[in-house]
mmCIF file of the N, C-alpha and C atoms, coordinates in Angstrom:
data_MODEL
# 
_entry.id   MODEL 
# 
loop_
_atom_site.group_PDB 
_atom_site.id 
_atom_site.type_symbol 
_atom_site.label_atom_id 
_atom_site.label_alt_id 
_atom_site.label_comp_id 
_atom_site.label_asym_id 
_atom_site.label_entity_id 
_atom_site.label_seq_id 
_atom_site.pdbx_PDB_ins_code 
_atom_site.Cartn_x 
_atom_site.Cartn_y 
_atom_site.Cartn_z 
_atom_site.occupancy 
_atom_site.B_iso_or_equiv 
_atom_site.pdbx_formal_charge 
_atom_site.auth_seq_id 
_atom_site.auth_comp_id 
_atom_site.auth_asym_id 
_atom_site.auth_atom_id 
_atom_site.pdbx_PDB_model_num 
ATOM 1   N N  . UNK A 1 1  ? 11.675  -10.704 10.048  1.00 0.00 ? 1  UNK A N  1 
ATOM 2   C CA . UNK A 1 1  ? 10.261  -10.502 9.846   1.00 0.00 ? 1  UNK A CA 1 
ATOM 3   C C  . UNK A 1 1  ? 10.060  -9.416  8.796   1.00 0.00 ? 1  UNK A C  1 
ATOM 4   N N  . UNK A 1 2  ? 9.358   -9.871  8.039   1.00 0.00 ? 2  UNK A N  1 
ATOM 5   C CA . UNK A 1 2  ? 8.934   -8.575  6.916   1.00 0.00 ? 2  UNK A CA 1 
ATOM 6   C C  . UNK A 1 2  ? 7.455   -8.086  6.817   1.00 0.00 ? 2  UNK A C  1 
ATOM 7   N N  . UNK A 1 3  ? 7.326   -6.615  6.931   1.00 0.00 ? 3  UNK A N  1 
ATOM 8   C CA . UNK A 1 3  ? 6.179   -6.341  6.739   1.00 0.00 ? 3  UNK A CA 1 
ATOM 9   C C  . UNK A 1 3  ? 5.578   -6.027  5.223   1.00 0.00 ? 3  UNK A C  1 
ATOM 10  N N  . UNK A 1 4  ? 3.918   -6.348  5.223   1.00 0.00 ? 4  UNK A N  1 
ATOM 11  C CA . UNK A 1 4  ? 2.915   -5.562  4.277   1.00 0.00 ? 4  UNK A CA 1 
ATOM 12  C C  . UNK A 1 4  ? 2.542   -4.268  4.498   1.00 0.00 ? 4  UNK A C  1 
ATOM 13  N N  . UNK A 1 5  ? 3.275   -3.318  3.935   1.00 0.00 ? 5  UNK A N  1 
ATOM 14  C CA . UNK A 1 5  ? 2.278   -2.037  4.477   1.00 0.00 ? 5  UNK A CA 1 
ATOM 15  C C  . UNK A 1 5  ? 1.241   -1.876  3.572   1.00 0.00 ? 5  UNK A C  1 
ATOM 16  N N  . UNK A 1 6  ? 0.343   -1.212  4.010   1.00 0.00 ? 6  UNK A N  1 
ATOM 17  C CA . UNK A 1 6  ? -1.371  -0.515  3.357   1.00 0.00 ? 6  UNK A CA 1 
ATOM 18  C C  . UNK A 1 6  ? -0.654  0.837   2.849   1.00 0.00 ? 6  UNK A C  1 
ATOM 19  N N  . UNK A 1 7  ? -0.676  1.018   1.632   1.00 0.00 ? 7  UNK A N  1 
ATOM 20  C CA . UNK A 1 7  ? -0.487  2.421   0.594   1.00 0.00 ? 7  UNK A CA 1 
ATOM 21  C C  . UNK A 1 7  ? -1.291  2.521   -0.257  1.00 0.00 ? 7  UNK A C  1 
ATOM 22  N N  . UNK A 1 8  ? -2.399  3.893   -0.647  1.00 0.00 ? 8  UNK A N  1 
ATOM 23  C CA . UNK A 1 8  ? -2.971  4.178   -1.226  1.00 0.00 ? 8  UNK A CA 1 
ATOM 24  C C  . UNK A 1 8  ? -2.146  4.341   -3.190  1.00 0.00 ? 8  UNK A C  1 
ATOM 25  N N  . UNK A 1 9  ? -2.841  3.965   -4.047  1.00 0.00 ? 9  UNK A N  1 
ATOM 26  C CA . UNK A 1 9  ? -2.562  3.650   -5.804  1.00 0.00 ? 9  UNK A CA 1 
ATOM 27  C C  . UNK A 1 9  ? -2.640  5.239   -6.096  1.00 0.00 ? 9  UNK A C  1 
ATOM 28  N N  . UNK A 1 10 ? -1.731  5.757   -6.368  1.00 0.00 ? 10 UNK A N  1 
ATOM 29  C CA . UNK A 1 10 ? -2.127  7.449   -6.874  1.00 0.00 ? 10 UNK A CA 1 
ATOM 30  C C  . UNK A 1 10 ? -2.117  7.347   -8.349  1.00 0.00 ? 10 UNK A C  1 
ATOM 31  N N  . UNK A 1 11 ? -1.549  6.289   -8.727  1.00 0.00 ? 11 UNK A N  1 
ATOM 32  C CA . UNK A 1 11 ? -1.306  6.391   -10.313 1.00 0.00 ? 11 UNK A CA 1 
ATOM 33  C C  . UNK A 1 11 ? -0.905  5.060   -10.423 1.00 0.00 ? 11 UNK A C  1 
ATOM 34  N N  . UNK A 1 12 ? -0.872  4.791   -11.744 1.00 0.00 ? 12 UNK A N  1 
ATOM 35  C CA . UNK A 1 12 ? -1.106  3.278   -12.377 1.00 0.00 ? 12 UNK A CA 1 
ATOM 36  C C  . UNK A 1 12 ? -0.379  4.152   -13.692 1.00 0.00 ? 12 UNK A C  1 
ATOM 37  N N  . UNK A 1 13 ? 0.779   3.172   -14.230 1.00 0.00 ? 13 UNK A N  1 
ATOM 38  C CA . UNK A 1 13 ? 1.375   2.766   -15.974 1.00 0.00 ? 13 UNK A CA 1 
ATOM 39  C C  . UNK A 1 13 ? 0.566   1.289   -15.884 1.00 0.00 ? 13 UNK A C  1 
ATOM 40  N N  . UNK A 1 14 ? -0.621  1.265   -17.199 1.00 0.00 ? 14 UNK A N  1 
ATOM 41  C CA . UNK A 1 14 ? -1.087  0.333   -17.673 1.00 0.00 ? 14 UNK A CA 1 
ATOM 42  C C  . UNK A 1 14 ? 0.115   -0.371  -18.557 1.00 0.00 ? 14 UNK A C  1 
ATOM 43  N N  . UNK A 1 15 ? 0.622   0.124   -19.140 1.00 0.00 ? 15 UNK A N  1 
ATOM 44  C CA . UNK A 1 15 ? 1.322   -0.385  -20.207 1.00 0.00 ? 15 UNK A CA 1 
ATOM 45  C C  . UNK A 1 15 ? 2.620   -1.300  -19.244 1.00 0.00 ? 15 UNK A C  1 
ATOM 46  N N  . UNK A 1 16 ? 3.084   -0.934  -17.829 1.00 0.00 ? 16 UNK A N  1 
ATOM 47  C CA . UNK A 1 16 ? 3.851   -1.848  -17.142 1.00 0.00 ? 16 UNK A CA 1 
ATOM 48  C C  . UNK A 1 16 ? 3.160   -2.345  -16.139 1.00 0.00 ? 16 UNK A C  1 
ATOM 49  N N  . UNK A 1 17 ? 2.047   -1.945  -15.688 1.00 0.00 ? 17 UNK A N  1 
ATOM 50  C CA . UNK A 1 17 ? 1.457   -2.496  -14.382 1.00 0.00 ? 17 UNK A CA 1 
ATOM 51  C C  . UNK A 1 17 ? 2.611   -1.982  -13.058 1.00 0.00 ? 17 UNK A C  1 
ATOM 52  N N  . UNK A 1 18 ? 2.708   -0.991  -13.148 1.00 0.00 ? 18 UNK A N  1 
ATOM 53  C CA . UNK A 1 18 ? 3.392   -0.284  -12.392 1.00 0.00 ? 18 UNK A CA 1 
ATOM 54  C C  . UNK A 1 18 ? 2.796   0.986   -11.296 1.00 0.00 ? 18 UNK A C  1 
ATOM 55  N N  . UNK A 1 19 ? 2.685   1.116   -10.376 1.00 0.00 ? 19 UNK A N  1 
ATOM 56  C CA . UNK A 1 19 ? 1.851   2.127   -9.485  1.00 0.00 ? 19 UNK A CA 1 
ATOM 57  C C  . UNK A 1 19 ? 2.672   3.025   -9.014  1.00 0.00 ? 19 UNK A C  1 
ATOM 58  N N  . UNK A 1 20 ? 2.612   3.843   -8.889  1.00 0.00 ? 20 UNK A N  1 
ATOM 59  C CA . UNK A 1 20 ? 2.878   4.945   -7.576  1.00 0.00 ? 20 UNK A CA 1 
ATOM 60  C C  . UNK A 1 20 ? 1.691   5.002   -6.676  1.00 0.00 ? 20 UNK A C  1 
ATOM 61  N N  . UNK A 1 21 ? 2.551   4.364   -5.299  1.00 0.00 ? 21 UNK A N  1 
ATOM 62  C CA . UNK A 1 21 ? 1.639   4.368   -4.289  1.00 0.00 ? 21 UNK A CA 1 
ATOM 63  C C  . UNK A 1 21 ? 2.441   5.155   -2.755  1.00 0.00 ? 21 UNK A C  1 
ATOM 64  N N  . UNK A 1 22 ? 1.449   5.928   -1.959  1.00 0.00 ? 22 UNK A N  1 
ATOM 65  C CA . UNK A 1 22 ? 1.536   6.536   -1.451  1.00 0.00 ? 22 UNK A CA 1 
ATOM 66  C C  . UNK A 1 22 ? 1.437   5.900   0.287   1.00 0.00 ? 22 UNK A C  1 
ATOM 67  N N  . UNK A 1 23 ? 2.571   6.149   0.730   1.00 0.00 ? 23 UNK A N  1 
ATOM 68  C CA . UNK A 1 23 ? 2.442   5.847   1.821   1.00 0.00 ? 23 UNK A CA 1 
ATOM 69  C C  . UNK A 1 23 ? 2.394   7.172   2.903   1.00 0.00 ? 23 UNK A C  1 
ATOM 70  N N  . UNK A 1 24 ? 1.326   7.542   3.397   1.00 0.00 ? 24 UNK A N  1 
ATOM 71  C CA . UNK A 1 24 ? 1.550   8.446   4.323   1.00 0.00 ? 24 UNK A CA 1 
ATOM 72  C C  . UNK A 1 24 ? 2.529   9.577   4.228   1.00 0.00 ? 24 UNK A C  1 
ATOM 73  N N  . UNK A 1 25 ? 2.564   10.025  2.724   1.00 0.00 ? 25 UNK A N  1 
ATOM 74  C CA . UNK A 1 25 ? 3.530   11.012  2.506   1.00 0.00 ? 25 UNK A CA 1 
ATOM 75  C C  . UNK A 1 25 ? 5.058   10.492  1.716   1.00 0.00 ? 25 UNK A C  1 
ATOM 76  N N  . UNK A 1 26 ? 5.019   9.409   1.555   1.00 0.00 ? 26 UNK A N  1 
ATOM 77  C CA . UNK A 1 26 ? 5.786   8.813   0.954   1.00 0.00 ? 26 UNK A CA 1 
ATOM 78  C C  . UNK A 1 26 ? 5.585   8.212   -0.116  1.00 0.00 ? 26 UNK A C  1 
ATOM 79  N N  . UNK A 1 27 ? 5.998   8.036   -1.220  1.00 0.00 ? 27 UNK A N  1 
ATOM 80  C CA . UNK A 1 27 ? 5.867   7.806   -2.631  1.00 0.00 ? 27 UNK A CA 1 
ATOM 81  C C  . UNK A 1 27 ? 6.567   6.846   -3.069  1.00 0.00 ? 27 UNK A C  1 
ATOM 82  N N  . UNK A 1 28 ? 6.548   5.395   -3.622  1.00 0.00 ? 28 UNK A N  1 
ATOM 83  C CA . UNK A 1 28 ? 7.105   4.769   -3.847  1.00 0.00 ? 28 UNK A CA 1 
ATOM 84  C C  . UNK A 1 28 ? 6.272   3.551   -5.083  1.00 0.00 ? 28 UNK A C  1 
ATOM 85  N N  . UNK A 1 29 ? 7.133   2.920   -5.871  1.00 0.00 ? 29 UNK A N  1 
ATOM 86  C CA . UNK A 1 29 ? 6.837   2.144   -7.217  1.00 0.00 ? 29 UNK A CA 1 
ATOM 87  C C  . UNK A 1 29 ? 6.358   0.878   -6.289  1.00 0.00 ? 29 UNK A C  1 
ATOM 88  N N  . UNK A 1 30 ? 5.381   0.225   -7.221  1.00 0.00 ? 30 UNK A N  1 
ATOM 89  C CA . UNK A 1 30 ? 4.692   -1.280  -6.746  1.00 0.00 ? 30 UNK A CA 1 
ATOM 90  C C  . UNK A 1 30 ? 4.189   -1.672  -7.832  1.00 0.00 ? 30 UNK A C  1 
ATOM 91  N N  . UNK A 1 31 ? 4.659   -3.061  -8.038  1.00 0.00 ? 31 UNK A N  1 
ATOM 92  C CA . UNK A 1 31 ? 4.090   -3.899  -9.558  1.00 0.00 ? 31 UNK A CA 1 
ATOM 93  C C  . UNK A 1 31 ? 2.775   -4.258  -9.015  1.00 0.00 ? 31 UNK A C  1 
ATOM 94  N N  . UNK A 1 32 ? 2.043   -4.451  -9.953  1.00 0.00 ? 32 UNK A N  1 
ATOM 95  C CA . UNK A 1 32 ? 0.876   -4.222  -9.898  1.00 0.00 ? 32 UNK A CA 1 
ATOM 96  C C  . UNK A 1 32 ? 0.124   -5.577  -10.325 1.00 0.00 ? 32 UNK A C  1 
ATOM 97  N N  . UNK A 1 33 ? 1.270   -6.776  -10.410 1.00 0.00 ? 33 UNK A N  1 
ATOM 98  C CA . UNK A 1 33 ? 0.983   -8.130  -11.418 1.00 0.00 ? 33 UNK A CA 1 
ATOM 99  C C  . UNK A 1 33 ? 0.315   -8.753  -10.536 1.00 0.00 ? 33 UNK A C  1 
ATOM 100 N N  . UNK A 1 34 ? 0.500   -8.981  -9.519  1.00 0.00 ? 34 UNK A N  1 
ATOM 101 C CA . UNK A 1 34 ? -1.105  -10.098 -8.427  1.00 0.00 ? 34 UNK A CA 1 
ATOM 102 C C  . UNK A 1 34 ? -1.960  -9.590  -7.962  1.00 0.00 ? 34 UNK A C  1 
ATOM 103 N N  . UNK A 1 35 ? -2.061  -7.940  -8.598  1.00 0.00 ? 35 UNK A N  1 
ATOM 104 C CA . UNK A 1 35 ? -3.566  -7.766  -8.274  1.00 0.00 ? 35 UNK A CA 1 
ATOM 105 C C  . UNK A 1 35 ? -4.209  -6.425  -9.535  1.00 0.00 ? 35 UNK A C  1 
ATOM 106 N N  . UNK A 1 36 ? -3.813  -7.275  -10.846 1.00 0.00 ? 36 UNK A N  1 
ATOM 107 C CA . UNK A 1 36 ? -3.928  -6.391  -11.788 1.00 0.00 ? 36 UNK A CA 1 
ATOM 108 C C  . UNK A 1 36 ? -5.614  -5.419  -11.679 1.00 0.00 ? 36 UNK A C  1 
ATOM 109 N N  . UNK A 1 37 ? -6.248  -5.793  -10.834 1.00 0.00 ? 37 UNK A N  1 
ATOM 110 C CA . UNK A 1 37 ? -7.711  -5.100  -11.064 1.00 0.00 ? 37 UNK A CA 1 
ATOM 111 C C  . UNK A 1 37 ? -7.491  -4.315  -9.922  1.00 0.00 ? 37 UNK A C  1 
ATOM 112 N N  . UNK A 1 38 ? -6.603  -3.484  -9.424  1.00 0.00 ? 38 UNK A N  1 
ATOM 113 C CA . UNK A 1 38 ? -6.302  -2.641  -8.835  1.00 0.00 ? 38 UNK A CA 1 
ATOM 114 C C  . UNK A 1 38 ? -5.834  -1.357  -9.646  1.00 0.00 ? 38 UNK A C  1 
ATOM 115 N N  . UNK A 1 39 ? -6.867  -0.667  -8.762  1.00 0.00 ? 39 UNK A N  1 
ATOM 116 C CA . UNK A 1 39 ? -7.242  1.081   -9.724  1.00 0.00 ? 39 UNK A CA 1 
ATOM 117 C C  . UNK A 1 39 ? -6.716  2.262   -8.814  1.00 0.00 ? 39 UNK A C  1 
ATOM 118 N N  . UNK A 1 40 ? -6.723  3.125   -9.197  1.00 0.00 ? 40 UNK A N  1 
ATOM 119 C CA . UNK A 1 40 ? -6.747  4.457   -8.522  1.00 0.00 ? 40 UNK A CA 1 
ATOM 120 C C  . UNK A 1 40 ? -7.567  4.803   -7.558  1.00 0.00 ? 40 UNK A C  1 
ATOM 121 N N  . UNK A 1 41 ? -6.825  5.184   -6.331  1.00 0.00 ? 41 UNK A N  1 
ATOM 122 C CA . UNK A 1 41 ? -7.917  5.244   -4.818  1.00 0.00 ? 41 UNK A CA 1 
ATOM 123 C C  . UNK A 1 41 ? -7.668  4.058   -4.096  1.00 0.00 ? 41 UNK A C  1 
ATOM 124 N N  . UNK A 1 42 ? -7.011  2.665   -4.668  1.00 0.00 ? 42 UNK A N  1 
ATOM 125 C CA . UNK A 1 42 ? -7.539  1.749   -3.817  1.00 0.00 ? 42 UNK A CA 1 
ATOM 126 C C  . UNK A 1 42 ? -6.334  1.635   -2.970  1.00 0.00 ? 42 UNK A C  1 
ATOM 127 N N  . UNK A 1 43 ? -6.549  1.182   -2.017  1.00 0.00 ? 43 UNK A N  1 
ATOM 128 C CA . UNK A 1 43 ? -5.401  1.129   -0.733  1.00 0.00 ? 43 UNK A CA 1 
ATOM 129 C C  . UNK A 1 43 ? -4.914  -0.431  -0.840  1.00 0.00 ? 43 UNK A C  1 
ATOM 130 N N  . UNK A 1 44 ? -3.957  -0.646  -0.902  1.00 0.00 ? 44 UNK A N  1 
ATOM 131 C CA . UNK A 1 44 ? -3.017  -2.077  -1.215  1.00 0.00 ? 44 UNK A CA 1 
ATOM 132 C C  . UNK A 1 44 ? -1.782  -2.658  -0.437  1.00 0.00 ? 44 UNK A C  1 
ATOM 133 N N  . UNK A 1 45 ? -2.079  -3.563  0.065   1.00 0.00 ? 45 UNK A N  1 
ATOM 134 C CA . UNK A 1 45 ? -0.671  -4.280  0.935   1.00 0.00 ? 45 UNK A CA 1 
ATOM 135 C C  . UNK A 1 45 ? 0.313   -4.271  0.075   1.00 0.00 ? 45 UNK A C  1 
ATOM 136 N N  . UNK A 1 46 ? 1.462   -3.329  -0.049  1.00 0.00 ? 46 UNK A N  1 
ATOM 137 C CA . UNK A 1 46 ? 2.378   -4.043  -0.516  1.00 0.00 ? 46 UNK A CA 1 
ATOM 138 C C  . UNK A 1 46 ? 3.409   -4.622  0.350   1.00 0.00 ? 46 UNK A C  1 
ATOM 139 N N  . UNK A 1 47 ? 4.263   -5.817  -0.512  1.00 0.00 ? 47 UNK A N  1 
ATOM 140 C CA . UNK A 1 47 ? 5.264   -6.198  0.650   1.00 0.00 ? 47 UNK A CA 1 
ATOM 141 C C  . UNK A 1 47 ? 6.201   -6.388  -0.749  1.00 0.00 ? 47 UNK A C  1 
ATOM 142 N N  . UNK A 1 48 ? 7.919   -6.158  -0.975  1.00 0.00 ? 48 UNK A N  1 
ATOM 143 C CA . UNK A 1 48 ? 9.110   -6.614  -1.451  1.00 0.00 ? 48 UNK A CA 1 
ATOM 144 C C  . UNK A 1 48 ? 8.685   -5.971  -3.035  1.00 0.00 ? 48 UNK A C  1 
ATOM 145 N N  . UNK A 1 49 ? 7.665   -4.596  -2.676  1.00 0.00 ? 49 UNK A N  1 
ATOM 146 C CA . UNK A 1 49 ? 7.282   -4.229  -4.354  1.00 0.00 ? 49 UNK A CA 1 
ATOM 147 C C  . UNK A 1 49 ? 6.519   -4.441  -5.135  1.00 0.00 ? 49 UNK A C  1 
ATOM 148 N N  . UNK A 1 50 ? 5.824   -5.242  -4.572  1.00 0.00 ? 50 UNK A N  1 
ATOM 149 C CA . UNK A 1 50 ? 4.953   -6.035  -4.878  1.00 0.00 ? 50 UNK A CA 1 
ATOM 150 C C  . UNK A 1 50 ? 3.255   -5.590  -4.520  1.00 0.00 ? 50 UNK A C  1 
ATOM 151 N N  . UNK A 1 51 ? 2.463   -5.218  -5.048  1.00 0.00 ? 51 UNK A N  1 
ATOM 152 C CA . UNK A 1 51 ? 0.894   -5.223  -4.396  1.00 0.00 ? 51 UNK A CA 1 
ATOM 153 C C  . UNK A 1 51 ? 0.389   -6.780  -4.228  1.00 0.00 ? 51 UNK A C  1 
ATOM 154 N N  . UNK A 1 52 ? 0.528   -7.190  -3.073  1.00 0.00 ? 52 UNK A N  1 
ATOM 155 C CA . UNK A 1 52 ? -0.466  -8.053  -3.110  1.00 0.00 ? 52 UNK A CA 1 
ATOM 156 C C  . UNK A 1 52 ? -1.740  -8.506  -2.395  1.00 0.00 ? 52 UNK A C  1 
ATOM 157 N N  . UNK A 1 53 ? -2.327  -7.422  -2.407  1.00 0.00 ? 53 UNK A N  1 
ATOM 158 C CA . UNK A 1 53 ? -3.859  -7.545  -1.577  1.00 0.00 ? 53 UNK A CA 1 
ATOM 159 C C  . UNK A 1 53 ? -4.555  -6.168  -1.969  1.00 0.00 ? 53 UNK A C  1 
ATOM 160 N N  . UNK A 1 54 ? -5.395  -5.766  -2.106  1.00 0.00 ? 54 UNK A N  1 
ATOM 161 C CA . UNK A 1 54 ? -6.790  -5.053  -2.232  1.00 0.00 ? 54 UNK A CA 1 
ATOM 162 C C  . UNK A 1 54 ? -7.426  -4.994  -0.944  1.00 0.00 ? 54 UNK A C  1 
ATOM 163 N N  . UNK A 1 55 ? -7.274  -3.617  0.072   1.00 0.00 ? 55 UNK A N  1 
ATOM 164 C CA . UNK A 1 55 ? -8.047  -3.196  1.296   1.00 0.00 ? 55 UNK A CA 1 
ATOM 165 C C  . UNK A 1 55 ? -8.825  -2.267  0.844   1.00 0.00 ? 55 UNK A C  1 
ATOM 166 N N  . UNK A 1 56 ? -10.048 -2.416  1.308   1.00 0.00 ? 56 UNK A N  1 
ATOM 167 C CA . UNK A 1 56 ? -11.040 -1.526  1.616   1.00 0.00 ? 56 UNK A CA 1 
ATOM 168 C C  . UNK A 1 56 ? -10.326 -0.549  2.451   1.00 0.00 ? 56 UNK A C  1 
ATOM 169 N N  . UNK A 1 57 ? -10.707 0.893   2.305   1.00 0.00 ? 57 UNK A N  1 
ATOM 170 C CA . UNK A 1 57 ? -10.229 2.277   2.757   1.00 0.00 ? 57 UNK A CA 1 
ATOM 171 C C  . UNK A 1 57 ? -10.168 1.916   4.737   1.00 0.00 ? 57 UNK A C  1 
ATOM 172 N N  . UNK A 1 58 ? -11.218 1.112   5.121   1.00 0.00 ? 58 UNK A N  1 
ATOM 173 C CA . UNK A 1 58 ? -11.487 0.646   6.682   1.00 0.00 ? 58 UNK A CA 1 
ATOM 174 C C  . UNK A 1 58 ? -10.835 -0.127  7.282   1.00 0.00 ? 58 UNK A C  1 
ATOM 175 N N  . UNK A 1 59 ? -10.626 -1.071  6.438   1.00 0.00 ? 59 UNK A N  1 
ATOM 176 C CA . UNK A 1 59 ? -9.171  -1.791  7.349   1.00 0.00 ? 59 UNK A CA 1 
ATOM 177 C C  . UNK A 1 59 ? -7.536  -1.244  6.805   1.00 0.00 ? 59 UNK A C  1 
ATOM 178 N N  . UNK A 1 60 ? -6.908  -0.649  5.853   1.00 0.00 ? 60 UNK A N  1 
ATOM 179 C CA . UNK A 1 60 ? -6.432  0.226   5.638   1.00 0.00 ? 60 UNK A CA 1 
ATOM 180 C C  . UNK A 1 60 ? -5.849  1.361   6.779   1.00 0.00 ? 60 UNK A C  1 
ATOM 181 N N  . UNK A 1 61 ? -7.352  1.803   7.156   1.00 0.00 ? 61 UNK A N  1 
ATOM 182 C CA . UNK A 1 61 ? -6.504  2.974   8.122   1.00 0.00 ? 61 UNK A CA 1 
ATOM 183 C C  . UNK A 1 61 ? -6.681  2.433   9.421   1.00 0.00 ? 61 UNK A C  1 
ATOM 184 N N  . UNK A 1 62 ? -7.276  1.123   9.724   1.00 0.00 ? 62 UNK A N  1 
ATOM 185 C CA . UNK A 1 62 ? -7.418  0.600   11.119  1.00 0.00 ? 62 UNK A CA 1 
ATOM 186 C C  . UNK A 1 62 ? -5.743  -0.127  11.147  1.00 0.00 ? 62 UNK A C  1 
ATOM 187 N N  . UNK A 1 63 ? -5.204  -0.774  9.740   1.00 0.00 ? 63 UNK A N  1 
ATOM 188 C CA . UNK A 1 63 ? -4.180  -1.262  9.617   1.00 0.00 ? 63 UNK A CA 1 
ATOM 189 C C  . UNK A 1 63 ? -2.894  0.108   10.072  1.00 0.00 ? 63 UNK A C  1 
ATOM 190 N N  . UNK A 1 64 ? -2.657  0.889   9.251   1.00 0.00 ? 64 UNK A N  1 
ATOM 191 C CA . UNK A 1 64 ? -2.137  2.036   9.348   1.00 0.00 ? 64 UNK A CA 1 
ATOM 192 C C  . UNK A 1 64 ? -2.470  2.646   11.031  1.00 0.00 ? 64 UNK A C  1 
ATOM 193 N N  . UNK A 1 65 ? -3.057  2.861   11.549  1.00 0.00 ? 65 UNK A N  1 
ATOM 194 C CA . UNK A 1 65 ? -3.370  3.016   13.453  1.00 0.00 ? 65 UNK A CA 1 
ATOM 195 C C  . UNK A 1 65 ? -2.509  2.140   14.009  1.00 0.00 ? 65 UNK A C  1 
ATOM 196 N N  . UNK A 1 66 ? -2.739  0.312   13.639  1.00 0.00 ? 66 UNK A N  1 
ATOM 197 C CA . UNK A 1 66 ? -1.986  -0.229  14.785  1.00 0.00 ? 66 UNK A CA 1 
ATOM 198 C C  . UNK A 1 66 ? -0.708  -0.410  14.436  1.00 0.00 ? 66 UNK A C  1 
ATOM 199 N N  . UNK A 1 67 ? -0.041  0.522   13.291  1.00 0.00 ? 67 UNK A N  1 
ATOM 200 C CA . UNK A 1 67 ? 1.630   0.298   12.690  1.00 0.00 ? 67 UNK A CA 1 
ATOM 201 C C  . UNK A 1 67 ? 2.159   1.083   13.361  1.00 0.00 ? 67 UNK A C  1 
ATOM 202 N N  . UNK A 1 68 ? 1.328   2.589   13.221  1.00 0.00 ? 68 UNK A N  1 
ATOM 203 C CA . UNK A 1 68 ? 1.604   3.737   13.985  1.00 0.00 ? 68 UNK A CA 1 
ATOM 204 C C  . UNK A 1 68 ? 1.495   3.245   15.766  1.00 0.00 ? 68 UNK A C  1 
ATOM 205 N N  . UNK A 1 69 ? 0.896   2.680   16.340  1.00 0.00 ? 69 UNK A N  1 
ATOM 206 C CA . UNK A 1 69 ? 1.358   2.412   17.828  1.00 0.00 ? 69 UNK A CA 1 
ATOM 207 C C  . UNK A 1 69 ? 2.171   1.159   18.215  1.00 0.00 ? 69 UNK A C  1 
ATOM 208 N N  . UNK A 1 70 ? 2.124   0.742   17.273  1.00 0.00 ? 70 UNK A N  1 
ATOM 209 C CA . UNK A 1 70 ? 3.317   -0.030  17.545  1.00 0.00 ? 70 UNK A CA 1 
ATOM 210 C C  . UNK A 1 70 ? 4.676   0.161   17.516  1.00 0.00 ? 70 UNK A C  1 
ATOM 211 N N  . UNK A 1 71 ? 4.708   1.145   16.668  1.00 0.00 ? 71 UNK A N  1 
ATOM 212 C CA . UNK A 1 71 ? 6.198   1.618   15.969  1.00 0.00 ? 71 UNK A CA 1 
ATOM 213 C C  . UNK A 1 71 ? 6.384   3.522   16.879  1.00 0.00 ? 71 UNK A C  1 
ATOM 214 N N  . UNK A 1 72 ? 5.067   3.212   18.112  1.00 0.00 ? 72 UNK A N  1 
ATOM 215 C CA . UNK A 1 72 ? 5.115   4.511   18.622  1.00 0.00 ? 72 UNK A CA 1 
ATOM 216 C C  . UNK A 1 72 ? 6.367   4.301   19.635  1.00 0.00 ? 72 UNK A C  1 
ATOM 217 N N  . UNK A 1 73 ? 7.025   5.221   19.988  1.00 0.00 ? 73 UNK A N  1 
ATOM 218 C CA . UNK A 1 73 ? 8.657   5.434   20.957  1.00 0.00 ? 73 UNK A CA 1 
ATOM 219 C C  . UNK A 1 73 ? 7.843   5.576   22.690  1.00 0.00 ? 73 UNK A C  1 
ATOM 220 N N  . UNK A 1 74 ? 7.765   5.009   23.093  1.00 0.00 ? 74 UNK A N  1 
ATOM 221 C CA . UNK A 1 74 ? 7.277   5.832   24.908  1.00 0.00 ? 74 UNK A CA 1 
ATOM 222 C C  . UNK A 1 74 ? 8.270   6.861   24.896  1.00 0.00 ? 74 UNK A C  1 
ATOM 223 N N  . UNK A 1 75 ? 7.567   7.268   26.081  1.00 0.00 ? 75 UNK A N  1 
ATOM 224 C CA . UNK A 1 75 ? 8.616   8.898   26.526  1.00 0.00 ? 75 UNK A CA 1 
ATOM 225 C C  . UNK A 1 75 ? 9.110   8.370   27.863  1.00 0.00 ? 75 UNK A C  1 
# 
């Protein structure tokens, strides 16, 4: 099973369509080619490096909540 995570665009190379996107403190590259009208601020599914979806900031962090309890450990 592979997941999409929701990471906020901190930066964009126009010239590669290349992002730095931010995951919860984590920083990592995402091509930017299936959703080239993706800007700075916007929160984006990526999955395999890839951006491919455009979230509104609201499902984003409702997405990000149910990763975090799912992936929560019981005591």
């Amino acid at each position: 099973m592979c997941l999409g995570v929701p990471g906020k665009v901190i930066k964009i190379d126009q010239e590669t369509q290349m992002a730095e996107v931010d995951f919860e403190g984590t920083t990592r590259t995402a091509g930017l080619h299936i959703v080239p009208e993706a800007k700075v601020g916007d929160y984006v599914i990526v999955h395999a490096g890839f951006a491919i979806r455009i979230l509104n900031e609201e499902e984003a962090k409702e997405t990000l909540k149910l990763l975090e309890e799912f992936f929560e450990v019981p005591e």
